[in-house]
C-alpha positions as CSV (number, residue, x, y, z in Angstrom):
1,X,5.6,-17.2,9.3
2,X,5.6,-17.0,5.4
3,X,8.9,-16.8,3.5
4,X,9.7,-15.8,0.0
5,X,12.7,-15.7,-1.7
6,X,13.0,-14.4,-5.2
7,X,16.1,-13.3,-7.2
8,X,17.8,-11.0,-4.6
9,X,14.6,-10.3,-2.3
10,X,14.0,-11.7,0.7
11,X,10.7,-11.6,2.3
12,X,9.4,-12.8,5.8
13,X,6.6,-11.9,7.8
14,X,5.0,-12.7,11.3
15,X,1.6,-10.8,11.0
16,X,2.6,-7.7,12.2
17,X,5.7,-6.8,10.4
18,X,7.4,-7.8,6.6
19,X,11.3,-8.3,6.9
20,X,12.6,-7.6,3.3
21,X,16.4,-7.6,2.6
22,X,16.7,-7.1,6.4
23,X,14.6,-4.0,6.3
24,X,11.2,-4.0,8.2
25,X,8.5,-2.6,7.8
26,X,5.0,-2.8,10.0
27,X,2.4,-4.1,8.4
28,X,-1.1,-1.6,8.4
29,X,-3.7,-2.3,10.2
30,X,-5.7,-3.9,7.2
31,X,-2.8,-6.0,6.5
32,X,-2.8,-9.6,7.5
33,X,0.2,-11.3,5.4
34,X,-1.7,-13.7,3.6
35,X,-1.2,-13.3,0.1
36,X,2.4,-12.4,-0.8
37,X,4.0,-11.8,-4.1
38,X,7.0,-10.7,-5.6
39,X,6.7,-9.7,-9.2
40,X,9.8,-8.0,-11.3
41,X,11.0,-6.9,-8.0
42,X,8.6,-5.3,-6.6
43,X,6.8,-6.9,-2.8
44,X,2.7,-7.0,-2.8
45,X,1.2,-7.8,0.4
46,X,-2.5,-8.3,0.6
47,X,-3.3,-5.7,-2.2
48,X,-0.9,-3.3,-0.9
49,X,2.6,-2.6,-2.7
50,X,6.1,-1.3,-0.8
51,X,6.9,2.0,-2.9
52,X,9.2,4.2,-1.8
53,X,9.3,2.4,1.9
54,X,5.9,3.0,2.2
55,X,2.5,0.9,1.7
56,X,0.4,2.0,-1.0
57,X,-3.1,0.6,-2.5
58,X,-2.4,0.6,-6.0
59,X,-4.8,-1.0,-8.8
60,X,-2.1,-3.2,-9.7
61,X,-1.2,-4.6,-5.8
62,X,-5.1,-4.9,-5.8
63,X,-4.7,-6.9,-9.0
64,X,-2.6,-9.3,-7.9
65,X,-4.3,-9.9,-4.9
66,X,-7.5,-11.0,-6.2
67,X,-6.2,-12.9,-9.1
């Protein structure tokens, strides 16, 4: 279980599902939870970012994935 804390987010996940601020949200299928980041509030999860309650693949998720 990976846990990151950062201002006022809260993020924890188990490998199927991120808990942030007591929300969850499933993880997709690509997803495996190893590379989080929290960056000016926003969550990136293995090159995936959380906009709008939903997991998108943006070029700057994918950014901070691979760097």
């Amino acid at each position: 279980m990976n846990q990151i804390i950062n201002n006022d987010i809260y993020v924890s996940t188990n490998g199927t599902k991120a808990t942030i601020n007591g929300i969850e949200y499933p993880y997709l299928p690509k997803m495996k939870g190893l590379n989080n980041s929290i960056i000016n509030g926003k969550v990136y999860i293995d090159g995936y970012e959380l906009k709008n309650g939903k997991w998108k693949r943006t070029l700057k998720a994918l950014y901070y994935y691979l760097f």
